[in-house]
C-alpha distance (Angstrom), angle and dihedral (degrees) to the residues before:
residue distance angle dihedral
X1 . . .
X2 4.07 . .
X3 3.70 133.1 .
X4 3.90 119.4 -2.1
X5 3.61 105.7 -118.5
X6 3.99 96.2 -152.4
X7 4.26 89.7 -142.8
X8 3.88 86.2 146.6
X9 3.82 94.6 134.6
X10 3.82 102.5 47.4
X11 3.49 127.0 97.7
X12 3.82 116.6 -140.0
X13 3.80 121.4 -168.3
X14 4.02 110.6 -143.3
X15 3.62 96.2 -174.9
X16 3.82 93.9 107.3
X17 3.90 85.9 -146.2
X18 3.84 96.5 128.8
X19 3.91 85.3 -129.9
X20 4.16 100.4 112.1
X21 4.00 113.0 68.3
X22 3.83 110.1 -135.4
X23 4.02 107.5 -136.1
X24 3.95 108.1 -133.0
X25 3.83 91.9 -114.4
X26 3.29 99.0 62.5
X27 3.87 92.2 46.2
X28 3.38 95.6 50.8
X29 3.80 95.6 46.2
X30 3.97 89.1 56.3
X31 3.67 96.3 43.3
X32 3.37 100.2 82.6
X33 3.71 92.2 58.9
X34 4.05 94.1 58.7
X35 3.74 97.4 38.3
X36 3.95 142.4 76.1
X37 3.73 96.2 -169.0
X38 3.82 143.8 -15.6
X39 3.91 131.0 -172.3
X40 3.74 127.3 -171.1
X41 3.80 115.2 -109.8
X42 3.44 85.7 -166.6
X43 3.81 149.2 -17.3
X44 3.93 104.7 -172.1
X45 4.02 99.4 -115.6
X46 4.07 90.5 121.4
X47 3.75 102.1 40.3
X48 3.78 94.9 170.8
X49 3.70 95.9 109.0
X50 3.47 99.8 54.5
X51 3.74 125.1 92.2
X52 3.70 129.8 -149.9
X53 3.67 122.1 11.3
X54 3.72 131.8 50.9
X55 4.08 140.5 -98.5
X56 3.41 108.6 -91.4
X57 4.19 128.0 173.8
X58 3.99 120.9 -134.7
X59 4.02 111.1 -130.6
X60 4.15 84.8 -101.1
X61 3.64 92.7 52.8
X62 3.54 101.6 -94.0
X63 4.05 113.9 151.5
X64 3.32 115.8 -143.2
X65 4.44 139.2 132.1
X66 3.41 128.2 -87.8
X67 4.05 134.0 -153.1
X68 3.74 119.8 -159.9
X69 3.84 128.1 173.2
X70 3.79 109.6 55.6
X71 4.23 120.6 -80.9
X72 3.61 112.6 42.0
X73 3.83 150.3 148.4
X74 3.70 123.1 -158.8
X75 3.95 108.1 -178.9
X76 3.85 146.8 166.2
X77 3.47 132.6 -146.3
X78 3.73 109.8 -162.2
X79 3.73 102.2 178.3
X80 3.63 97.8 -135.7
X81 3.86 134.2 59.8
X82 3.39 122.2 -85.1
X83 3.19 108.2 -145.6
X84 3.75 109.5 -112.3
X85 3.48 108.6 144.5
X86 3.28 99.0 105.8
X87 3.46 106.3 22.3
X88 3.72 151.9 93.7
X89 3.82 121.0 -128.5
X90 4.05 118.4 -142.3
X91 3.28 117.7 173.3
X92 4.47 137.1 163.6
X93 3.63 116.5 -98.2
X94 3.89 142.1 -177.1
X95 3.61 111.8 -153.9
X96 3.77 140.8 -162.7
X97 3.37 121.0 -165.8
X98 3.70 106.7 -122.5
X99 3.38 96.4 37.0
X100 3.74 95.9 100.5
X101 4.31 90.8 -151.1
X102 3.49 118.8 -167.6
X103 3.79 135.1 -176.3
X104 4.17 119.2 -134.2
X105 3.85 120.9 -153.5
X106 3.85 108.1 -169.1
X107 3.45 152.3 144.7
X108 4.07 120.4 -166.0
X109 3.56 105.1 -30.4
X110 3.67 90.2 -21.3
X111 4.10 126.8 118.5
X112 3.30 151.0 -176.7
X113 4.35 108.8 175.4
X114 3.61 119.5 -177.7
X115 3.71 118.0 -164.3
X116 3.48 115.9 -126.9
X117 3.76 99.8 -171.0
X118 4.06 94.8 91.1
X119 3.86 87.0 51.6
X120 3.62 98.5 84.4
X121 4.02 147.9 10.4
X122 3.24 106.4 -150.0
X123 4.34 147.2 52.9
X124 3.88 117.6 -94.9
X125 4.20 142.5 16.1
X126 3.97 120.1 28.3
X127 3.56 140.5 154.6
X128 3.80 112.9 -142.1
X129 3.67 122.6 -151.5
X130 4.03 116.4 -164.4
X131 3.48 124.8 -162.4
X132 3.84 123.9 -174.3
X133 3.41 93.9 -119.0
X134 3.71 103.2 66.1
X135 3.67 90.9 53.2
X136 4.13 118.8 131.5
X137 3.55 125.1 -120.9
X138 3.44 107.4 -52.2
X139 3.91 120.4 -125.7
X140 3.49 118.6 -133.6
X141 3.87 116.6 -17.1
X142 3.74 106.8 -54.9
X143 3.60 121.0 171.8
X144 4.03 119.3 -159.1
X145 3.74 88.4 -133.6
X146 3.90 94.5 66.1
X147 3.95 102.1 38.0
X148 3.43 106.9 120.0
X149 4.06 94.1 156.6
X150 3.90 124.9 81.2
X151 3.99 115.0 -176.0
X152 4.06 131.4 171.0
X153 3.25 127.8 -152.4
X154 4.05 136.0 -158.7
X155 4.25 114.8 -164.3
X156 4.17 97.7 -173.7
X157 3.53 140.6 90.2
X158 3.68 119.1 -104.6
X159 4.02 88.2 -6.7
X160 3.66 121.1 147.5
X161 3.88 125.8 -151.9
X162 3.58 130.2 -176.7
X163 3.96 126.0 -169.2
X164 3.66 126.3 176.2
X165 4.27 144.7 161.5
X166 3.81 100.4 27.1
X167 3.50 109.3 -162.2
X168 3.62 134.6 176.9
X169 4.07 136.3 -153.6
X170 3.70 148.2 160.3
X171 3.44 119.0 -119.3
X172 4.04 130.1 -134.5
X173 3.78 124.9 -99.7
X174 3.84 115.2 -50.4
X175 4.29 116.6 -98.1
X176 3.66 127.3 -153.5
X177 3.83 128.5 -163.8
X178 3.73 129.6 -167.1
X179 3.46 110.5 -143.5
X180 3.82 127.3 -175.6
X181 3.53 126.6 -165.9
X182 3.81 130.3 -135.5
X183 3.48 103.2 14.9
X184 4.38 100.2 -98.5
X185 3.88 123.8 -178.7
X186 4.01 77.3 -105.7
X187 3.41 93.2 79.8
X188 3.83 97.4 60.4
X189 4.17 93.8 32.3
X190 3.46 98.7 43.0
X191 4.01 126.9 7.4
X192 4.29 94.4 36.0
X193 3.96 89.4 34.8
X194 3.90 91.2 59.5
X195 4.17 107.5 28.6
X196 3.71 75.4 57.0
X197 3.43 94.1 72.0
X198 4.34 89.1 49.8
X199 4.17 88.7 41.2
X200 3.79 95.4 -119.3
X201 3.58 128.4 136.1
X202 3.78 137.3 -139.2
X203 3.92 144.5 -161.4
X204 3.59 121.9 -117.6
X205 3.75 120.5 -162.4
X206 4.04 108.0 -136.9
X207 3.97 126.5 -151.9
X208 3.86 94.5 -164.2
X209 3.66 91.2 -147.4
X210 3.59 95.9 59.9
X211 3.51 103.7 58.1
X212 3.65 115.7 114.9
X213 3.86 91.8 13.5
X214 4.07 119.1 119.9
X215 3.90 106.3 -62.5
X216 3.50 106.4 3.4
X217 3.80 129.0 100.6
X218 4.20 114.2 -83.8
X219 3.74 118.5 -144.8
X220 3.24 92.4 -111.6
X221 4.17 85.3 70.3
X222 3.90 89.0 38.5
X223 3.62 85.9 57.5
X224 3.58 99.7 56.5
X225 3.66 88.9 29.2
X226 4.22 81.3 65.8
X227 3.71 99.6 49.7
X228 3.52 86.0 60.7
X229 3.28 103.4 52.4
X230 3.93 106.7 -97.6
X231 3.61 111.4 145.5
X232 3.84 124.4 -137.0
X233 3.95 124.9 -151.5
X234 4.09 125.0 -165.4
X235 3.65 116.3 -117.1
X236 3.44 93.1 170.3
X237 3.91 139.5 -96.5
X238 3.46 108.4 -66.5
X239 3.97 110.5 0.8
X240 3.75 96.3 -102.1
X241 3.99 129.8 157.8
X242 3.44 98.4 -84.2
X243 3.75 92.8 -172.0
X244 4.69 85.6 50.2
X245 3.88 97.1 53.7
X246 3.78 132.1 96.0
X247 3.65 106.0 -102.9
X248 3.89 94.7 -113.2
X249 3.78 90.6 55.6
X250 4.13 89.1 43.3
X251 3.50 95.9 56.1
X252 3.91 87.9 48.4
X253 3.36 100.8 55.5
X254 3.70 79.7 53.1
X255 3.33 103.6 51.0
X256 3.88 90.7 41.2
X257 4.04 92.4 59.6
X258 3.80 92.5 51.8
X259 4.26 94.9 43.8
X260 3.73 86.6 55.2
X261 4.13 92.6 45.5
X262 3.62 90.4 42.3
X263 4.34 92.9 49.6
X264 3.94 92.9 49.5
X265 4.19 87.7 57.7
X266 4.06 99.9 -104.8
X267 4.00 108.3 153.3
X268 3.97 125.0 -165.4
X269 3.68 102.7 -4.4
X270 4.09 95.7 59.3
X271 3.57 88.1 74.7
X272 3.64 84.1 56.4
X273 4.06 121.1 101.1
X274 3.40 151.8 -158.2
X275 3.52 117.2 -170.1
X276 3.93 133.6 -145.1
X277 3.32 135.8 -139.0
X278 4.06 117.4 8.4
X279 3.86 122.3 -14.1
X280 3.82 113.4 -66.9
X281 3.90 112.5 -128.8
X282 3.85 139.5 148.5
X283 4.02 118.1 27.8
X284 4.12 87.6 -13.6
X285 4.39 89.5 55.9
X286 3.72 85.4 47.4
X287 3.92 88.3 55.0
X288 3.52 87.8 54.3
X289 3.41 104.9 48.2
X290 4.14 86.0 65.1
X291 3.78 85.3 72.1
X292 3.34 98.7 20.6
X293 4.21 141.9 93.2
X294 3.96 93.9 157.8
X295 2.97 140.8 -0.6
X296 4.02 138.9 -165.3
X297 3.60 120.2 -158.7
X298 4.36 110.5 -135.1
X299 3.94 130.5 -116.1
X300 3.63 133.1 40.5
X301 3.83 109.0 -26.6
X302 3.94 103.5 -176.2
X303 3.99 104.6 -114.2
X304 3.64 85.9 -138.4
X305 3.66 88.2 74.4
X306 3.76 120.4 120.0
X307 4.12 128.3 -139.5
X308 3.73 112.9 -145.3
X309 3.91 84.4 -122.4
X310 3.61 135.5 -18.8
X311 4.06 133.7 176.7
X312 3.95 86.9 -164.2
X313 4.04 90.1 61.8
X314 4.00 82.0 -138.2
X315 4.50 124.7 -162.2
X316 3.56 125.7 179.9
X317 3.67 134.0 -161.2
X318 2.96 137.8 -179.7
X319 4.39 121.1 -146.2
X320 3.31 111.5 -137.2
X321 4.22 119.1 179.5
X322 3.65 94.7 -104.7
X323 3.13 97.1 66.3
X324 3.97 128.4 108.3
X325 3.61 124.0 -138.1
X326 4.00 90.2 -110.8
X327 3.84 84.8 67.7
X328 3.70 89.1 63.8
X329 4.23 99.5 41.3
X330 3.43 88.9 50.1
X331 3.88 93.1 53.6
X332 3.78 92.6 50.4
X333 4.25 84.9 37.5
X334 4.61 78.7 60.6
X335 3.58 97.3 42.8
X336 3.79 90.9 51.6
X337 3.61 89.7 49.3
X338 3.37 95.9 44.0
X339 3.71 100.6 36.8
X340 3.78 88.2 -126.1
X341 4.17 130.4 160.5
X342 4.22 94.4 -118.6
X343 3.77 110.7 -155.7
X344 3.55 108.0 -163.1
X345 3.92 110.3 -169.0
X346 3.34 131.1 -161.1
X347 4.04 149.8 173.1
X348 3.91 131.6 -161.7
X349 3.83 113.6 -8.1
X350 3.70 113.9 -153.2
X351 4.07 135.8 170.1
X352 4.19 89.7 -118.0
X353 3.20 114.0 37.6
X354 4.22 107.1 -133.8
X355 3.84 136.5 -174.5
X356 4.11 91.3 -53.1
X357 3.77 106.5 109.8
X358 3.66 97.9 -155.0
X359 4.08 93.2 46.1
X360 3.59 112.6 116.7
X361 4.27 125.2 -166.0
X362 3.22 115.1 -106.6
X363 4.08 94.3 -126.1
X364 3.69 91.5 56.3
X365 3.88 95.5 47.7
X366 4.38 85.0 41.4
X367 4.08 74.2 50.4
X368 3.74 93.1 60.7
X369 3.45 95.3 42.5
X370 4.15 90.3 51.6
X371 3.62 83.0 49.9
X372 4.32 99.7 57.8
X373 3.66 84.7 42.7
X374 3.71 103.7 56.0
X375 4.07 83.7 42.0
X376 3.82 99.1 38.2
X377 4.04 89.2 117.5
X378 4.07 85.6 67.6
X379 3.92 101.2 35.8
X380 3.53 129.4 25.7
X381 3.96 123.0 -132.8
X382 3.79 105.1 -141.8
X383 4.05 144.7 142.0
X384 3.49 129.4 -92.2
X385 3.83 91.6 -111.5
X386 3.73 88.9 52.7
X387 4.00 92.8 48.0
X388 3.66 94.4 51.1
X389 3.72 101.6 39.8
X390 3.36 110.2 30.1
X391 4.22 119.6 51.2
């Protein structure tokens, strides 16, 4: 799938919570792998257009303008369009929590505002990647291929905010990856058994200890599962509460997943993994890091939700058995749009759908699969190996 990108030691958080800051060298590093060009709109050397604020440099140099004192607006008008239409806008921030930032695309009385206050947790240095998508209501008509005005704007007393090198770029063809959780005979019966026929490949999410028991997947299915292609992800040894256990016994379960992934022959992916139970962080996420190069957190994470930043352009959801087909085209009709990486995620896939929330029927999820394959010149069916190391 193109040039290896040799990102072996870095950890990436797929949680798509917004609560993991992205440092800029990383970004920029894996960029180049998800775009076909980017420009800078602007990186704050002439300052004479903009009104309001003052130059200010970032501690690696970066020039940008600050606003300090609560309510204000710092804006450009550059007199001819920028260009957006098809692009993403990144761009260097300093942010104070409080501060309730936002960005304002417009022309005339024309707007697109994106609020910045879901894009990050905590006080100080971030990168911000916007995507059209996650744009707010829109005032007026604006269209991206007339904005030719950028503004900020700061709501909080005695806040500071800093921005700085806005750049924008246009990202690579749009990826999907089916990804099924907790390793059911499903996954070999139905969902490998049929993308088979269409030559994709999915993700299965292994509990080691399951394996082999009634209804779930037996190595002996992994293992042909694996010549093919299919890509298997730890979620640990026995499906615990990560976030409830001692440490010791955390970290084992852990370990425990990957041994087993690493003894049946599975490469990359194994140190992959999905956590259970609440979000690990502080002493516990440093745990996981020693077994870990990303990690997913389980259940229904809203798609709507944000990441602080994110070269991959990254959505989530989660199939659930009320769900109608449409739900799905419509996803994959966004991510084409958008040029977004579409996880869809799934659990057990049955032919009647029972009391199981997160069972899907088999037609619909054969439906899905119909549905990348008849558009597989605008969106790319591929692995989660393959979307993260490979551009």
């Amino acid at each position: 799938m193109g040039t290896k990108k040799g990102l072996d030691p870095l950890f990436r958080n797929l949680n798509y919570y917004g609560t993991e800051k992205l440092d800029a060298a990383r970004f920029w590093n894996e960029l180049p792998y998800r775009v076909d060009s980017y420009t800078t709109i602007d990186d704050f050397v002439d300052q004479s257009g903009w009104v309001r604020g003052t130059p200010c440099v970032f501690p690696d140099g970066t020039l940008g303008r600050e606003m300090t004192g609560g309510t204000q607006t710092t804006l450009r008008e550059y007199g001819v369009p920028l260009g957006l239409e098809l692009a993403y806008i990144v761009f260097d921030a300093y942010l104070e929590v409080g501060s309730s930032p936002m960005i304002i695309f417009g022309h005339g009385e024309n707007s697109f505002t994106y609020s910045l206050s879901t894009r990050f947790t905590e006080t100080g240095y971030h990168k911000i990647r916007i995507n059209k998508v996650d744009a707010n209501t829109p005032a007026g008509t604006p269209s991206w291929d007339a904005v030719d005005r950028i503004s900020f704007r700061t709501i909080g007393s005695g806040t500071t905010i800093r921005v700085g090198n806005i750049v924008a770029y246009s990202a690579k063809k749009p990826l999907c990856t089916i990804w099924i959780d907790d390793a059911c005979e499903s996954d070999y019966t139905k969902a490998y058994d049929y993308m088979k026929t269409k030559s994709m490949r999915g993700v299965s999410t292994i509990i080691s200890d399951y394996v082999g028991t009634s209804t779930r997947l037996t190595i002996t299915q992994m293992k042909e599962m694996l010549a093919y292609g299919w890509e298997f992800v730890n979620h640990g040894a026995s499906h615990l509460s990560l976030s409830a256990l001692p440490l010791p016994q955390m970290e084992f379960e852990i370990s425990r997943g990957l041994e087993f992934l690493l003894n049946i022959g599975v490469g990359k992916s194994a140190f992959f993994f999905v956590e259970s139970g609440a979000e690990l962080t502080g002493q516990r996420l440093e745990i996981e890091k020693r077994y870990v190069t990303a990690r997913r957190q389980s259940g229904a994470i809203p798609y709507t939700s944000i990441p602080v930043s994110d070269s991959f352009n990254i959505r989530r959801h989660t199939g659930e058995k009320t769900f109608p087909l449409s739900t799905y085209t419509d996803l994959i009709d966004a991510a084409i749009e958008y040029k977004l990486w579409l996880v869809l995620a799934f659990h057990r896939l049955v032919d009647v759908v029972g009391v199981d929330q997160y069972e899907i029927e088999t037609a619909v999820f054969q439906g899905i699969i119909d549905y990348l394959d008849t558009n597989k010149a605008s969106i790319k069916t591929v692995t989660a190996a393959e979307a993260l190391y490979y551009g």
